[in-house]
C-alpha positions as CSV (number, residue, x, y, z in Angstrom):
1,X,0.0,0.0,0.0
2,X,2.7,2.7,0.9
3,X,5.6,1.0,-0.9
4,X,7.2,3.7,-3.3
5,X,5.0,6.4,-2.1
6,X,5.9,9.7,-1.5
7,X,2.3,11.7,-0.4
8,X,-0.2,10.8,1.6
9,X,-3.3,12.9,1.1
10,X,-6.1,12.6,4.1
11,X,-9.6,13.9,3.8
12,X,-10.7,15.5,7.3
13,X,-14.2,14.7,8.3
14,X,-15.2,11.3,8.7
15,X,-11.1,10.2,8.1
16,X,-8.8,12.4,10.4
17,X,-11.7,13.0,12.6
18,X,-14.7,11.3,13.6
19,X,-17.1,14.4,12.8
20,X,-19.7,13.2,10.5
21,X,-22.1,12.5,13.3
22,X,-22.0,15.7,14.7
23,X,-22.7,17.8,11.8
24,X,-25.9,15.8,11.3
25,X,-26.4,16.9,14.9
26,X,-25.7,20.2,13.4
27,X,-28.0,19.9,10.9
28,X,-31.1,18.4,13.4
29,X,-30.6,21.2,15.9
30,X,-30.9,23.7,12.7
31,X,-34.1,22.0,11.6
32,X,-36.0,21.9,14.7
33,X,-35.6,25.7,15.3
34,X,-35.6,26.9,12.1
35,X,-39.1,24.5,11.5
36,X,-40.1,22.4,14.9
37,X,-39.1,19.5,13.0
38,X,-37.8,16.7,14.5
39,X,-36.0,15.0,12.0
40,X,-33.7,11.7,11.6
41,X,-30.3,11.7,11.7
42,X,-29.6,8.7,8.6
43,X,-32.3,11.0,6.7
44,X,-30.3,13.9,7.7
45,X,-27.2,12.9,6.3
46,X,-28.3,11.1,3.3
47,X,-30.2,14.6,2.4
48,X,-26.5,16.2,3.0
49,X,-24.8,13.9,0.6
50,X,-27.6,14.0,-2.2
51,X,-27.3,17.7,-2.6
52,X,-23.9,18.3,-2.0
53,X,-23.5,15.8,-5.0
54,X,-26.3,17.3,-6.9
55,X,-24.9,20.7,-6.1
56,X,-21.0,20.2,-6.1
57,X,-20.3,22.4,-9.6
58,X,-21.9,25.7,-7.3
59,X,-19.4,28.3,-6.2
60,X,-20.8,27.4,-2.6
61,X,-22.6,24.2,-2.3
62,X,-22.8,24.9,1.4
63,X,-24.8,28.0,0.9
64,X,-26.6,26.1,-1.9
65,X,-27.3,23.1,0.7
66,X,-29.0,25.9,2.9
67,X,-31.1,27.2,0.2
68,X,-32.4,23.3,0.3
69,X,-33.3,22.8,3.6
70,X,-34.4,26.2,4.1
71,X,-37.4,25.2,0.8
72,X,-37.5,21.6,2.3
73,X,-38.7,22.6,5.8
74,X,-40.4,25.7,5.0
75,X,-38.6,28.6,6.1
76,X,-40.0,31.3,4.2
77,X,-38.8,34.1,6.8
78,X,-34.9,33.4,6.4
79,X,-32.8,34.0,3.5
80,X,-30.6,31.0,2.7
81,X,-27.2,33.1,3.4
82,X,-29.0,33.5,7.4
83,X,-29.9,29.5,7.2
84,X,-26.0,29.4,6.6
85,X,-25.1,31.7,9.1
86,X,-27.6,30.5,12.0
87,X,-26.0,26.9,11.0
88,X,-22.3,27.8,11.7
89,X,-23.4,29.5,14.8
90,X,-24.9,26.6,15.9
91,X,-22.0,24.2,15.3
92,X,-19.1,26.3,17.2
93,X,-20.0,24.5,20.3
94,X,-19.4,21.1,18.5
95,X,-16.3,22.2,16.7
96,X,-15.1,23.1,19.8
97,X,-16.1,20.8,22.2
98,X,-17.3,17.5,20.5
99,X,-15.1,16.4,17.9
100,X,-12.0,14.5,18.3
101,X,-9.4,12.5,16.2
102,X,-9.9,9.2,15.5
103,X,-7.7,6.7,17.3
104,X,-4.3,6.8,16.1
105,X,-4.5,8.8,13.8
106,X,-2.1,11.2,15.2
107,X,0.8,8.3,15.3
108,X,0.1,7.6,11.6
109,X,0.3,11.0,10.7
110,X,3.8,11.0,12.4
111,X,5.2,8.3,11.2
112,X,4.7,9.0,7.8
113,X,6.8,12.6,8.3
114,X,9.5,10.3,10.3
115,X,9.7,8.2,6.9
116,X,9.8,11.5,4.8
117,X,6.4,11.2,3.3
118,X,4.9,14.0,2.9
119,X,1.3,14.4,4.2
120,X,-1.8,16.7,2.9
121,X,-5.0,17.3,4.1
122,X,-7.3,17.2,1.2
123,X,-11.1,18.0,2.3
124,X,-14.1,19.6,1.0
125,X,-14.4,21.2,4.4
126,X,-13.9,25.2,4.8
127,X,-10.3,26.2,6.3
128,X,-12.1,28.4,8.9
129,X,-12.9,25.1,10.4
130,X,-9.5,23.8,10.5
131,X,-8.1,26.7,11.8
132,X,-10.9,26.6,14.9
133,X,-9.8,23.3,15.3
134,X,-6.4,24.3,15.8
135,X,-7.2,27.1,18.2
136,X,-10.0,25.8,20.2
137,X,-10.7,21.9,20.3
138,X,-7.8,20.8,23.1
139,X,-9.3,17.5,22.1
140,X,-7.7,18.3,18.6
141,X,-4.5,20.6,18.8
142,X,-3.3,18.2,22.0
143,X,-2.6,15.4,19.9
144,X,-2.1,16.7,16.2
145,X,-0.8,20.3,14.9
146,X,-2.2,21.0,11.4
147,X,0.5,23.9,10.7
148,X,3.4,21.1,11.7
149,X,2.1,18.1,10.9
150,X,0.8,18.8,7.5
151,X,2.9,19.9,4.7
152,X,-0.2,21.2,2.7
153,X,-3.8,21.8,3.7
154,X,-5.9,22.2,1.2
155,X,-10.0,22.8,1.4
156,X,-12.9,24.4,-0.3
157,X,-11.5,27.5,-0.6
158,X,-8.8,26.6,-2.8
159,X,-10.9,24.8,-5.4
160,X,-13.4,25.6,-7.6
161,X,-14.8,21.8,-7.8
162,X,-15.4,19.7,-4.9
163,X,-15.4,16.0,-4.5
164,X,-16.4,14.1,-6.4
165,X,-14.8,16.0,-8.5
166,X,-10.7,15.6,-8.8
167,X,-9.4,18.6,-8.7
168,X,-8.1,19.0,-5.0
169,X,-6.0,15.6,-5.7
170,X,-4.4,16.8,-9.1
171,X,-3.8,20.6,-7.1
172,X,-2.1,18.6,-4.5
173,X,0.1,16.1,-7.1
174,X,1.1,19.0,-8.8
175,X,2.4,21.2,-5.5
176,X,5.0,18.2,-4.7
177,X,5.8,17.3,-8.2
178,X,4.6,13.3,-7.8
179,X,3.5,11.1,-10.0
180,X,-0.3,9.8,-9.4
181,X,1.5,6.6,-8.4
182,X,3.6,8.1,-6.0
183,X,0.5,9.4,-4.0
184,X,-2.0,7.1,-1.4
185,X,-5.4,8.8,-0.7
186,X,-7.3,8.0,2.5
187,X,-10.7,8.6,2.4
188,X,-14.0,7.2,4.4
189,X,-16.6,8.2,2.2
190,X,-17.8,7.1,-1.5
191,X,-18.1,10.5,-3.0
192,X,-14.5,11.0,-2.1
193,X,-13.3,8.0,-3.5
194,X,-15.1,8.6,-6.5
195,X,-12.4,11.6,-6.3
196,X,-9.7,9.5,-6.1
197,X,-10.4,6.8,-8.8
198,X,-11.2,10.2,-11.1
199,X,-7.2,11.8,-10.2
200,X,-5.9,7.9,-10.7
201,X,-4.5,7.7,-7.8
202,X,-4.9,5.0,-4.7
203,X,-7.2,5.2,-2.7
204,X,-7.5,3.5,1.2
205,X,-11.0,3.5,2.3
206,X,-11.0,3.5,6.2
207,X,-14.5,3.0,8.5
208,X,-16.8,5.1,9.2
209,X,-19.9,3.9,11.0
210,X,-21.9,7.0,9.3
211,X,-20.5,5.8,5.5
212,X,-22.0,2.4,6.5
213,X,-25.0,2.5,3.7
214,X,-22.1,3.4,1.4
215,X,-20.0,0.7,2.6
216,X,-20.6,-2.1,-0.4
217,X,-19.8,0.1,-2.9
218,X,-16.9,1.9,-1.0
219,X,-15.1,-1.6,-0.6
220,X,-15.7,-2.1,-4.5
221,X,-14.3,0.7,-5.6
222,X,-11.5,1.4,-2.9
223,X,-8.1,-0.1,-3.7
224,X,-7.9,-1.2,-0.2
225,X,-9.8,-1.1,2.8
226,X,-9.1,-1.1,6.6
227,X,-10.9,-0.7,9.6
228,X,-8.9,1.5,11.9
229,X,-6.0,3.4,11.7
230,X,-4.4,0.6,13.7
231,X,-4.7,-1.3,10.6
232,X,-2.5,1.3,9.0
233,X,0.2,1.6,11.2
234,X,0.8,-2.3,10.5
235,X,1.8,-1.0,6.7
236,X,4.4,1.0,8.1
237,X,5.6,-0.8,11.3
């Protein structure tokens, strides 16, 4: 899996960190006091990933995706840039507070920059978020730097296509001069190994109990597929 490679590219939510949950936590609490709606988490997320699909060629599919649940639940009071702002309000408390690295992630990360592989963070999220990560979530910033332990971040704001699409893979190939076979991707969810396959390069699909309805088709189309970061470390150890 790692033999001959040079970068290691990481998508963030649902891979680095185990945050996938929360923002559909996000979402519900957005929801209900935007509408009184109570509404399922699995619905919740699968609405997320359908429109963020549907919606990925848009200069801001976030803002987009607020547009659609401020139509779906009937929010005829709120403009969709005021959904998007009332929906990052409400998920400071979770950046903050809630979310935390998956196990061992940290000592993967490490490794590889011990071996001189470089490492990227490749994710569709918004650097803002990263940066919060870095300055408030002790859960977070005790255990991983992003600055240090990243050679390159790179996240919506520096593309104009997001996953599926390829283009944050072939930006980060091109910054360290690799070949596509000289690069690993991990990735937990379909969409962003779709990504992958479309930059040809390799793609490790890792677990993530919230890609689970993904999960046949993410094992047929990943080159490899591992459980845990545990299961990683065993590549390099």
């Amino acid at each position: 899996m790692l033999h001959n490679k040079k970068l290691v590219c990481f998508d963030l939510d649902g891979t680095l960190i185990d945050s996938v949950g929360v923002w559909n936590q996000v979402d519900a609490r957005l929801i209900k006091d935007l509408s009184g709606q109570l509404e399922d988490f699995n619905i919740i997320q699968q609405q997320r990933d359908a429109q963020l699909k549907k919606i990925k060629h848009c200069a801001d599919p976030y803002l987009e995706y607020c547009g659609y649940l401020k139509e779906r639940y009937g929010v005829a009071h709120l403009s969709k840039d005021e959904v998007k702002t009332i929906r990052y309000s409400i998920s400071h408390h979770f950046l903050d507070h809630e979310i935390q690295l998956k196990p061992q992630a940290e000592i993967f990360v490490q490794l590889l920059l011990q071996q001189g592989i470089h490492t990227a963070i490749t994710t569709t999220t918004s650097l803002s978020n990263i940066q919060r990560y870095q300055r408030n979530n002790t859960r977070i910033n005790s255990r991983l730097n992003f600055e240090k332990d990243f050679n390159l971040i790179l996240t919506r704001e520096h593309v104009q296509n997001i996953k599926p699409h390829p283009e944050v893979y072939l930006k980060a190939i091109q910054h360290f001069n690799v070949q596509p076979e000289e690069c690993l991707i991990i990735e937990d969810s379909l969409i962003g190994i779709e990504a992958a396959r479309q930059a040809g390069i390799e793609v490790a699909a890792i677990y993530d109990q919230y890609s689970a309805h993904e999960m046949p088709e993410i094992k047929a189309k990943a080159d490899y597929f591992v459980q845990d970061y545990a299961a990683l470390l065993s590549f390099l150890r």
